[in-house]
FIZATOR-447960 format. One record per residue (C-alpha): x, y, z; residue number from 1; residue in one letter. Coordinates in nm, 2 decimals. Layout:
<atoms>
+--------+--------+--------+-----+---+
!     c1 !     c2 !     c3 !   k ! r !
+--------+--------+--------+-----+---+
!      X !      Y !      Z ! NUM ! A !
...
+--------+--------+--------+-----+---+
</atoms>
This chain:
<atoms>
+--------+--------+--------+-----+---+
!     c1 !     c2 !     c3 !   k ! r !
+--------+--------+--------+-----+---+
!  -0.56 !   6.27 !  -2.12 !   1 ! X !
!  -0.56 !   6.64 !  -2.09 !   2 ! X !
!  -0.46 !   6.81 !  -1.79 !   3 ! X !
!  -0.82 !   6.90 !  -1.68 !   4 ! X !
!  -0.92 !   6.59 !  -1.69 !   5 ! X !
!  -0.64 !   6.48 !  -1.47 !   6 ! X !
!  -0.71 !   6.77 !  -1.23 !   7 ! X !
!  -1.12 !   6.72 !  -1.22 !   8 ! X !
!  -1.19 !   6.35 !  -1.24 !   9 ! X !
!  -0.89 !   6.21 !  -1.06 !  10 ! X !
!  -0.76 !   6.49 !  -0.84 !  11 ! X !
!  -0.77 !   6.32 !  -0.52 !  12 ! X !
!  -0.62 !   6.00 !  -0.67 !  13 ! X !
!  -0.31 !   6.25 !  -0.84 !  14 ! X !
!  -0.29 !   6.39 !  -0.50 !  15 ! X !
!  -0.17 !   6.06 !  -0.36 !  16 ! X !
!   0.25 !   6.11 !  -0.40 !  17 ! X !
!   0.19 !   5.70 !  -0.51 !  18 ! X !
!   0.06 !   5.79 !  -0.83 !  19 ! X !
!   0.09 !   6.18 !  -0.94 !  20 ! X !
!   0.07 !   6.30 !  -1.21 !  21 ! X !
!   0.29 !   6.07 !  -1.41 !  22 ! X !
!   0.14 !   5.76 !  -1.23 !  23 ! X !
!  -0.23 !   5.86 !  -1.39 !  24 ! X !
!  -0.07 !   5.88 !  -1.69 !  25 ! X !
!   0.02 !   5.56 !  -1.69 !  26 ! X !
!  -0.30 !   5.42 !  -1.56 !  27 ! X !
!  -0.48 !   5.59 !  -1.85 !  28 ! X !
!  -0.28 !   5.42 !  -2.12 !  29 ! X !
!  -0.25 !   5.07 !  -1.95 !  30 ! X !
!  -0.50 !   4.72 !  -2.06 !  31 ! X !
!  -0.62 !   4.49 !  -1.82 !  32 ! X !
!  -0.83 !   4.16 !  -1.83 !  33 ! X !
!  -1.09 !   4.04 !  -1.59 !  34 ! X !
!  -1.14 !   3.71 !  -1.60 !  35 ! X !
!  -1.55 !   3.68 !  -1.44 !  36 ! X !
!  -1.73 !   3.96 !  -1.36 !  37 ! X !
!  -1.91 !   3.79 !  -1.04 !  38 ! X !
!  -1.89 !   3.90 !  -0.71 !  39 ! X !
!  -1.51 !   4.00 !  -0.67 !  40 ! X !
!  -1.44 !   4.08 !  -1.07 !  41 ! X !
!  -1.76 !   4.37 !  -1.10 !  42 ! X !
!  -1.58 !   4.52 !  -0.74 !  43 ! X !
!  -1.22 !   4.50 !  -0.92 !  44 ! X !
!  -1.38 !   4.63 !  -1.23 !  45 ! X !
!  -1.57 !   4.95 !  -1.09 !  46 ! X !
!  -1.26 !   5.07 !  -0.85 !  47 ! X !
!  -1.05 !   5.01 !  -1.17 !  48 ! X !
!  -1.25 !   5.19 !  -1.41 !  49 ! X !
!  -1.27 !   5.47 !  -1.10 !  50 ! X !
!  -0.92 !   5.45 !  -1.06 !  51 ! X !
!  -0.90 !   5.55 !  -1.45 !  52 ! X !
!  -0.73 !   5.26 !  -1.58 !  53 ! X !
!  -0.75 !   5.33 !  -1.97 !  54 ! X !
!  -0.85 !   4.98 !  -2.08 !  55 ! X !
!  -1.05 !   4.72 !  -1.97 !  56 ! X !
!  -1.14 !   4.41 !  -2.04 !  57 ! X !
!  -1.43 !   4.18 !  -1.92 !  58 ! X !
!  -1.44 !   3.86 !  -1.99 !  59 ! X !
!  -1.73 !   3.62 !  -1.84 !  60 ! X !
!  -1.97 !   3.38 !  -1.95 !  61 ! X !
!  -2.27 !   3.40 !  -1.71 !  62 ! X !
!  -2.58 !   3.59 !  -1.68 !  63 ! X !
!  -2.74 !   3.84 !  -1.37 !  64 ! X !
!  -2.93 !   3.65 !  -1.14 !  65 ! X !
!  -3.15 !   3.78 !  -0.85 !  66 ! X !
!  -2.91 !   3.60 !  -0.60 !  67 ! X !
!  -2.61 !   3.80 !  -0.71 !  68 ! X !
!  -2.71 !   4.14 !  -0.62 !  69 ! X !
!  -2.62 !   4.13 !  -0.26 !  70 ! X !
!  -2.29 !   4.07 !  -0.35 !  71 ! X !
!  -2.21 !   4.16 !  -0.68 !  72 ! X !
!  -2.23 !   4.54 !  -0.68 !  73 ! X !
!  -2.19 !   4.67 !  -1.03 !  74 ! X !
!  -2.55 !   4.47 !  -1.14 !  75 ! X !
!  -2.91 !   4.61 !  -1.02 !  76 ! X !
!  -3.25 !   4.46 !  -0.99 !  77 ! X !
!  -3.27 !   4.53 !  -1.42 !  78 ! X !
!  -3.01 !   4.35 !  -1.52 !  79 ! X !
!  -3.14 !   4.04 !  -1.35 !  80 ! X !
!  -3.47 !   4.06 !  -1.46 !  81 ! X !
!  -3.34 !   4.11 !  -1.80 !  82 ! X !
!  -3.12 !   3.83 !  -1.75 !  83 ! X !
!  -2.79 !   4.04 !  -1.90 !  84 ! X !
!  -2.43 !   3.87 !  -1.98 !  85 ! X !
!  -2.24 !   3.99 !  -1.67 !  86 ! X !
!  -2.02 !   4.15 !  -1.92 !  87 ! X !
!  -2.25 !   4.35 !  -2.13 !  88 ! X !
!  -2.44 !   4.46 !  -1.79 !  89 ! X !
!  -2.07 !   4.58 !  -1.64 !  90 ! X !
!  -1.98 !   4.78 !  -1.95 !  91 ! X !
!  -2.31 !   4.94 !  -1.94 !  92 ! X !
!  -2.27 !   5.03 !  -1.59 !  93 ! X !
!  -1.89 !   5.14 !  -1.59 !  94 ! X !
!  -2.00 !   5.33 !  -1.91 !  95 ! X !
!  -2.22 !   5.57 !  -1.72 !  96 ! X !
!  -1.97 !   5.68 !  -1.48 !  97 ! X !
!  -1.67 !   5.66 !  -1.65 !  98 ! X !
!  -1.71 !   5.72 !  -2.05 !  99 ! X !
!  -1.35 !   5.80 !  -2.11 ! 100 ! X !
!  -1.20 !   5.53 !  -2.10 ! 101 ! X !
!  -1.23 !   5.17 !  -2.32 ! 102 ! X !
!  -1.45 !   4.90 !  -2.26 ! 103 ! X !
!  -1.42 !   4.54 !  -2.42 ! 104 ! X !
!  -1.69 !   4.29 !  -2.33 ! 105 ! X !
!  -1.65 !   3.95 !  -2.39 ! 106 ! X !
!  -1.92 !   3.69 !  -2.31 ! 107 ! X !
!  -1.74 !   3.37 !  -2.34 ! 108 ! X !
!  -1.61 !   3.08 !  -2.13 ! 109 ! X !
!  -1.19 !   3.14 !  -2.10 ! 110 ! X !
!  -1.10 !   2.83 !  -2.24 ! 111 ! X !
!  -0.71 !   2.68 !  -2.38 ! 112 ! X !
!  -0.87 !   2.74 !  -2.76 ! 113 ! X !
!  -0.95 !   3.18 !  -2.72 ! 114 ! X !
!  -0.72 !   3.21 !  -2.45 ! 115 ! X !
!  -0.44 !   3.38 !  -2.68 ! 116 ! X !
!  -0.75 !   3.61 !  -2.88 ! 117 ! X !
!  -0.93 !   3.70 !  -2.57 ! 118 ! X !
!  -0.61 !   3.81 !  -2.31 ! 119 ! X !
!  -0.40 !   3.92 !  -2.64 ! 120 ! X !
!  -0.22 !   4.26 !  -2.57 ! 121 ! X !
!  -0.28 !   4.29 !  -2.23 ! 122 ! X !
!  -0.04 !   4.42 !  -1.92 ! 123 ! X !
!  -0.21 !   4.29 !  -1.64 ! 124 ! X !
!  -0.48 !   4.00 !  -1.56 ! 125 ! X !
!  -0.71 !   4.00 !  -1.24 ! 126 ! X !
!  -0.89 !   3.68 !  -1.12 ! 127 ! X !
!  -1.24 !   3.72 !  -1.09 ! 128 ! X !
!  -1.32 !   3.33 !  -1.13 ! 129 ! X !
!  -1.50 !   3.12 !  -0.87 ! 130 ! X !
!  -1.26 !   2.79 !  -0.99 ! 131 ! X !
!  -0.89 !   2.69 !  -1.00 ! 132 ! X !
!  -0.93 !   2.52 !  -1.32 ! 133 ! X !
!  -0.93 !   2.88 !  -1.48 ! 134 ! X !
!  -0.68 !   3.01 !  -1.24 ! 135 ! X !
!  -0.47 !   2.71 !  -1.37 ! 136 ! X !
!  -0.51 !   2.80 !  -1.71 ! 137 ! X !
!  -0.45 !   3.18 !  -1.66 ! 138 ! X !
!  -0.12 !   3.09 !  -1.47 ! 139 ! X !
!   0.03 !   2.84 !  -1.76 ! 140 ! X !
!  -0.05 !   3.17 !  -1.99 ! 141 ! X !
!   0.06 !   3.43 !  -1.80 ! 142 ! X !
!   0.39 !   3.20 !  -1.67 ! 143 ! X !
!   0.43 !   3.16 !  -2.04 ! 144 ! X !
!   0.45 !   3.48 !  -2.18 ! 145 ! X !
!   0.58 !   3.61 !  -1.84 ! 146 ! X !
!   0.26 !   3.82 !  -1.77 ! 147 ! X !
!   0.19 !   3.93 !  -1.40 ! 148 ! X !
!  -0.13 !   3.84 !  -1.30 ! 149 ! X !
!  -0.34 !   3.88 !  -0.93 ! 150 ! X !
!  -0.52 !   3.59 !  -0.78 ! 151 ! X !
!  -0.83 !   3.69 !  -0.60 ! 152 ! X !
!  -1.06 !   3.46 !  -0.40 ! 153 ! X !
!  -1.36 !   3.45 !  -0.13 ! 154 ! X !
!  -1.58 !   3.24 !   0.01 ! 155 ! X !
!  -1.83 !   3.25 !   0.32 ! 156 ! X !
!  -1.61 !   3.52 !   0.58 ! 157 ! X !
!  -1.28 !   3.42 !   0.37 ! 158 ! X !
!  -1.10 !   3.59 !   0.12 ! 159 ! X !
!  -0.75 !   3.58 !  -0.04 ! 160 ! X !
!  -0.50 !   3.74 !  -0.26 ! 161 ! X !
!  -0.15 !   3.68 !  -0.43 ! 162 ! X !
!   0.00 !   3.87 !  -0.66 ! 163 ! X !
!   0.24 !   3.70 !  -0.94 ! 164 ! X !
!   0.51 !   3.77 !  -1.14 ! 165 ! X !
!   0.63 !   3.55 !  -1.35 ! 166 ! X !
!   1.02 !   3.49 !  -1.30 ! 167 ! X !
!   1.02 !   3.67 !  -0.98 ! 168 ! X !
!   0.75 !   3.55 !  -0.75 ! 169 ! X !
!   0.57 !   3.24 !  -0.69 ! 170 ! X !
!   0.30 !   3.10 !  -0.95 ! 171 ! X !
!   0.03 !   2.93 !  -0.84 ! 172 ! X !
!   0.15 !   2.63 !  -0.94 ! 173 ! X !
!   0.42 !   2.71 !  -0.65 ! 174 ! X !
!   0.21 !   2.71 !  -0.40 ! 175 ! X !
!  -0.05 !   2.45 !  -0.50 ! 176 ! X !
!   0.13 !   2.18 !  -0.72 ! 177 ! X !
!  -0.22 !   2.04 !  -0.72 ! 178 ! X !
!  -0.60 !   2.18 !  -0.68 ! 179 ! X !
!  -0.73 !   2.15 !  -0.39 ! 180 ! X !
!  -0.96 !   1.77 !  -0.30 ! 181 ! X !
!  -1.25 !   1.72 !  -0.20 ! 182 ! X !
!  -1.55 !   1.89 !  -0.18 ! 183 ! X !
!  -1.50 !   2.28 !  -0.20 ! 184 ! X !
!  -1.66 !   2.55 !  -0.06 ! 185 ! X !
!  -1.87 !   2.73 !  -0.28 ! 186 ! X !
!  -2.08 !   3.08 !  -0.25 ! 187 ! X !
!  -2.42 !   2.81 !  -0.31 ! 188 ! X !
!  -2.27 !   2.58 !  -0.02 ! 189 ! X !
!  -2.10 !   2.83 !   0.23 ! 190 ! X !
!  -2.25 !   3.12 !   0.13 ! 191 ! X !
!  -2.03 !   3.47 !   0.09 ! 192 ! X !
!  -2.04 !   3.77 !   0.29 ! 193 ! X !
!  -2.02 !   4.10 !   0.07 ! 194 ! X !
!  -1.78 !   4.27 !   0.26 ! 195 ! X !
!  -1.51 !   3.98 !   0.17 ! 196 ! X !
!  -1.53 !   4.00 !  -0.14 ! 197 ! X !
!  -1.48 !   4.38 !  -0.14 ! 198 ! X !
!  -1.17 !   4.34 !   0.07 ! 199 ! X !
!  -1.01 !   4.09 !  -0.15 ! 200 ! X !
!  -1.12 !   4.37 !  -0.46 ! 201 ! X !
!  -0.99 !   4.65 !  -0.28 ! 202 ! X !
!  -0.63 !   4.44 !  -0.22 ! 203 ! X !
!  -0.63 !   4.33 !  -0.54 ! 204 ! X !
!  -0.73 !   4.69 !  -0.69 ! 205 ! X !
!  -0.46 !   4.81 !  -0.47 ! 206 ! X !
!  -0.16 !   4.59 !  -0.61 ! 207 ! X !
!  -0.30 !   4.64 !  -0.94 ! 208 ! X !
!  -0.28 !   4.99 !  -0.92 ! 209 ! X !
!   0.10 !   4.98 !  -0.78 ! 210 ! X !
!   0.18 !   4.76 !  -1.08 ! 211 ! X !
!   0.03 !   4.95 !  -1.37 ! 212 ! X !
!   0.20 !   5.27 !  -1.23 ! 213 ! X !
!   0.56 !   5.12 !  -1.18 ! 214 ! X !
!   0.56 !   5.10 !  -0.76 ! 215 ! X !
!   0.69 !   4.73 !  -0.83 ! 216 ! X !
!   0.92 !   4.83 !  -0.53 ! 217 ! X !
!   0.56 !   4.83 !  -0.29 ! 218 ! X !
!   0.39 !   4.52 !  -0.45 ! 219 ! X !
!   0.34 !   4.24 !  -0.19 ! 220 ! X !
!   0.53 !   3.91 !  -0.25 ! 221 ! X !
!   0.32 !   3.69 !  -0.02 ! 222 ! X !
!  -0.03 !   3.52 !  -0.03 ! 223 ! X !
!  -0.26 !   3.74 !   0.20 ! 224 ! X !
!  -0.54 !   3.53 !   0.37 ! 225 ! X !
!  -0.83 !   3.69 !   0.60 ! 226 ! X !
!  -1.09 !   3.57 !   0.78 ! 227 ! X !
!  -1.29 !   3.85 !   0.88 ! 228 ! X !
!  -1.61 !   3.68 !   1.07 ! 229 ! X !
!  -1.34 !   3.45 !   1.28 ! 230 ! X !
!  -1.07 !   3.78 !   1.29 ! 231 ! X !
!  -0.76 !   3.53 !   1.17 ! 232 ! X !
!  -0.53 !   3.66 !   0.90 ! 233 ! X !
!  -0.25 !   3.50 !   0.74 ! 234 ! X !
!   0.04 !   3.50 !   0.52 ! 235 ! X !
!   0.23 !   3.28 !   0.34 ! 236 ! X !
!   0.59 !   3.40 !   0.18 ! 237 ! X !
!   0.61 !   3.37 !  -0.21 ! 238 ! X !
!   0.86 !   3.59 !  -0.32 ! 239 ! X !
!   1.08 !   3.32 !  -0.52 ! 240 ! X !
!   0.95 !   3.08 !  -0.79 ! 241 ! X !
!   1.00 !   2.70 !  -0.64 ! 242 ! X !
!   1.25 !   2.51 !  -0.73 ! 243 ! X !
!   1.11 !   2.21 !  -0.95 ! 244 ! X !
!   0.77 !   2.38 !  -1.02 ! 245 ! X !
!   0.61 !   2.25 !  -1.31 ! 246 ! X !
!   0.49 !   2.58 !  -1.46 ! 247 ! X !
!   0.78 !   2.80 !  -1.34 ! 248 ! X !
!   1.07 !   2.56 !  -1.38 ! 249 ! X !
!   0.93 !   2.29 !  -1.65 ! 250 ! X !
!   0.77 !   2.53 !  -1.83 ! 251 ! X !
!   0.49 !   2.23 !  -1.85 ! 252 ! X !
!   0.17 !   2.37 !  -1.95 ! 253 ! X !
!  -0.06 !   2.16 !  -1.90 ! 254 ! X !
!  -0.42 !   2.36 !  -1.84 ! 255 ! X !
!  -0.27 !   2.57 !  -2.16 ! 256 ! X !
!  -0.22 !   2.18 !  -2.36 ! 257 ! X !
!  -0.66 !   2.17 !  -2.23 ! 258 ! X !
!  -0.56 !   1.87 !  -2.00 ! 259 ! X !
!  -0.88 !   1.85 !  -1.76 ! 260 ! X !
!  -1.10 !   2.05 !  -1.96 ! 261 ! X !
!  -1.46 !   1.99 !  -1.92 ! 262 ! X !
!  -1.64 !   1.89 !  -2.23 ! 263 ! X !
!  -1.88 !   2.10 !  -2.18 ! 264 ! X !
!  -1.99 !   2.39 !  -1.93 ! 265 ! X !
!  -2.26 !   2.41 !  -1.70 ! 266 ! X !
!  -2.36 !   2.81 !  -1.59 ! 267 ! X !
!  -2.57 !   2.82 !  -1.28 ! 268 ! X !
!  -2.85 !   2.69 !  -1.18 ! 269 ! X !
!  -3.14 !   2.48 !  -1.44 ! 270 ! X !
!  -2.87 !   2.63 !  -1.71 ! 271 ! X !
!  -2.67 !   2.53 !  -2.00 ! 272 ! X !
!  -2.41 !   2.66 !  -2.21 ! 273 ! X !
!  -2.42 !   2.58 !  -2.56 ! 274 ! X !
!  -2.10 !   2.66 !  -2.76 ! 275 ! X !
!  -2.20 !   2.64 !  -3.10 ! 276 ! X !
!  -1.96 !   2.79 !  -3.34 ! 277 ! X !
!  -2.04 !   2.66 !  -3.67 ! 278 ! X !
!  -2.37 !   2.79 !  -3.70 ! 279 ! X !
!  -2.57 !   3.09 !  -3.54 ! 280 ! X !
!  -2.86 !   3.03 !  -3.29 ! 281 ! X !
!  -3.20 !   3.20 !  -3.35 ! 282 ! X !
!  -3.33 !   3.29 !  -3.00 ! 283 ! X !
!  -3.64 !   3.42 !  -3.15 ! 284 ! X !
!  -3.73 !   3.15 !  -3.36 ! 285 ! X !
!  -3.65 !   2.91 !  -3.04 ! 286 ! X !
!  -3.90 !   3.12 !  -2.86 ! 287 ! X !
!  -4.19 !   3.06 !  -3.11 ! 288 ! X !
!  -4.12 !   2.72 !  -3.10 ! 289 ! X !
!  -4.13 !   2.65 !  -2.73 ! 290 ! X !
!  -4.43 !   2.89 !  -2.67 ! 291 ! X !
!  -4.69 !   2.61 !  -2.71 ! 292 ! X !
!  -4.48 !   2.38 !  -2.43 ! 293 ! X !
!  -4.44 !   2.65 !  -2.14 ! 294 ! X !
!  -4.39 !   3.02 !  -2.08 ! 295 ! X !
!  -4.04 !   3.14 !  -2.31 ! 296 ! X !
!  -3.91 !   3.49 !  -2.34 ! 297 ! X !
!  -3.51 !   3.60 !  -2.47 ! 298 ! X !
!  -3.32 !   3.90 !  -2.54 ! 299 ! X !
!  -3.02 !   3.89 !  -2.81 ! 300 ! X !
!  -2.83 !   3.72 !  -2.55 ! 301 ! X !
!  -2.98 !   3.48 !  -2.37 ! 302 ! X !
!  -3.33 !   3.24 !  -2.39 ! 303 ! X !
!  -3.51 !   3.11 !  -2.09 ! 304 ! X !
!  -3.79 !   2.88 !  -2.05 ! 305 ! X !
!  -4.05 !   2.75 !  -1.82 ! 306 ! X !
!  -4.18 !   2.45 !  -1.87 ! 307 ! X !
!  -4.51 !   2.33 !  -1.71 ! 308 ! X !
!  -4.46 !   1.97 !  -1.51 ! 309 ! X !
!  -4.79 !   1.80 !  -1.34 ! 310 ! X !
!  -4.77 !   1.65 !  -1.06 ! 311 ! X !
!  -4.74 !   1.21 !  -1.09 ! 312 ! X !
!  -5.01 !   1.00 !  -1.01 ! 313 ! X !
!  -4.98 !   0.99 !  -0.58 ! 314 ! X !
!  -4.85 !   1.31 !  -0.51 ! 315 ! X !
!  -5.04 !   1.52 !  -0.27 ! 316 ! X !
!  -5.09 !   1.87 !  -0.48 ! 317 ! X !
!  -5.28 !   1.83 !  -0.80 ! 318 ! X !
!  -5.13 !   2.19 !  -0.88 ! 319 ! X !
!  -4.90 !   2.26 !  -1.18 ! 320 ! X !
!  -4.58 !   2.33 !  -1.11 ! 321 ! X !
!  -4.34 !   2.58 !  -1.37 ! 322 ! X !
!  -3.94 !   2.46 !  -1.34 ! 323 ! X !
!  -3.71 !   2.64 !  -1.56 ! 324 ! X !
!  -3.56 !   2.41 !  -1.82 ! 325 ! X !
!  -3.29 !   2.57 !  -2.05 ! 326 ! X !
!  -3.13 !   2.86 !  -2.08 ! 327 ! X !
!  -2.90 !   2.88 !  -2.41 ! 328 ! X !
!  -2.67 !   3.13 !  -2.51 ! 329 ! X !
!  -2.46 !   3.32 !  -2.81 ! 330 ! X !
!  -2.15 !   3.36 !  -2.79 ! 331 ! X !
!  -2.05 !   3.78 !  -2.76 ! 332 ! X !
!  -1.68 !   3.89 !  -2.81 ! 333 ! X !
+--------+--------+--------+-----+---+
</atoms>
């Protein structure tokens, strides 16, 4: 990075006595992972790319719906009606306001079998994932090869953020031995305010930054809860591993060992996910042949199609109704 660069693009931020000079510097050679690239993973993504952090990578399976604009702010009304990988659509975006530094897509489902391929080489992790499944499995990793990472989550008014280093702070596994029962919240049962998510971003971004630039001395040890419609924030101390954890003291990984795994995963709504790896998938020679059952169209990512149902014999509208019926997908990395 040359020292005009440093002076025009990211004056303000050198400005800060935090970072300086030196601190950019580090920021501009640093790699980071973003597991999902929804709602909180495109907020962490922009400010980090902003921020000038030199590598970045953005790992997420799903596609740009219509219902993820109002929170997700890196996609636009486009990328949804083009029905873009999250990842391909972020890179684009980050791409046009920030083309100096490196951008590594990955459309894929972080899983125990590419875990080691797709977060190889990387200094820092950022939870952007909307399950603890995941965040299990990036703990085991990062516990294992003693990797910090930031947990970020949100929900209706709630959001939440811990930061953890391996061998100094609490793991997840710490503080939740166990996922959480029961039925969870979700952003298609609770809903999600956008100005949560951005808040657990910005915290995250925040800590990130302080890491990647060596201010270990400022990072927060606790896990930072807020709930901004209801004005209730909490904390809850993590600053030493537990004694007895599994991950931290057994050094049992479990998620990493693909205990729990799903057989197969489902991406949003009328969706599917197919994982084939021993052969490619045509899109365009699906399309042809689903043209004569419904309305069909793909991109070199992604095929969707609407199938026409008639109503049964007793229902009241004798109009045809169009349900989408599969979406399938190629892998990208």
């Amino acid at each position: 990075m040359t020292s005009l660069e440093l002076e025009e693009r990211y004056s303000r931020q050198v400005l800060f006595p935090g970072i300086g000079v030196e601190g950019q510097r580090k920021l501009a050679n640093a790699r980071i992972a973003i597991v999902g690239c929804g709602a909180t993973g495109s907020a962490l993504a922009s400010l980090l790319a902003r921020s000038g952090v030199g590598t970045i990578r953005i790992i997420d399976r799903d596609y740009v719906e219509p219902s993820n604009l109002q929170r997700q702010s890196l996609f636009d009304e486009s990328d949804a009606a083009e029905s873009l990988p999250k990842a391909i659509a972020a890179v684009r975006k980050i791409a046009a306001f920030n083309s100096q530094i490196v951008l590594e897509p990955h459309v894929a489902d972080l899983i125990p079998a590419n875990i080691d391929s797709l977060l190889a080489g990387i200094d820092l992790i950022l939870d952007g994932t909307d399950n603890f499944e995941t965040r299990y499995l990036i703990n085991d990793y990062a516990v294992k090869f003693s990797l910090p990472w930031i947990y970020s989550a949100a929900v209706g008014s709630y959001c939440a953020t811990l930061n953890v280093l391996p061998g100094r702070t609490a793991c997840l596994a710490c503080l939740f031995p166990e996922a959480p029962g029961g039925a969870l919240d979700t952003c298609e049962t609770a809903g999600i305010l956008n100005s949560a998510v951005n808040l657990a971003a910005s915290l995250a971004a925040t800590e990130a930054l302080k890491l990647l630039t060596g201010a270990s001395d400022h990072l927060r040890r606790t896990l930072l809860s807020f709930d901004l419609w209801r004005n209730q924030r909490a904390e809850i101390v993590a600053d030493h591993p537990r004694p007895g954890c599994r991950a931290c003291g057994a050094r049992n990984f479990i998620h990493l060992a693909g205990e729990g795994r799903p057989h197969i995963t489902l991406c949003g709504r009328n969706s599917v996910q197919i994982h084939e790896r021993h052969r490619p998938l045509n899109l365009a020679q699906m399309t042809e042949r689903l043209k004569p059952h419904g309305t069909v169209r793909h991109n070199d990512f992604v095929l969707k199609f609407w199938q026409v149902c008639f109503p049964t014999a007793g229902r009241s509208s004798r109009e045809p109704r169009i349900w989408p019926w599969l979406a399938a997908s190629t892998p990208v990395t």
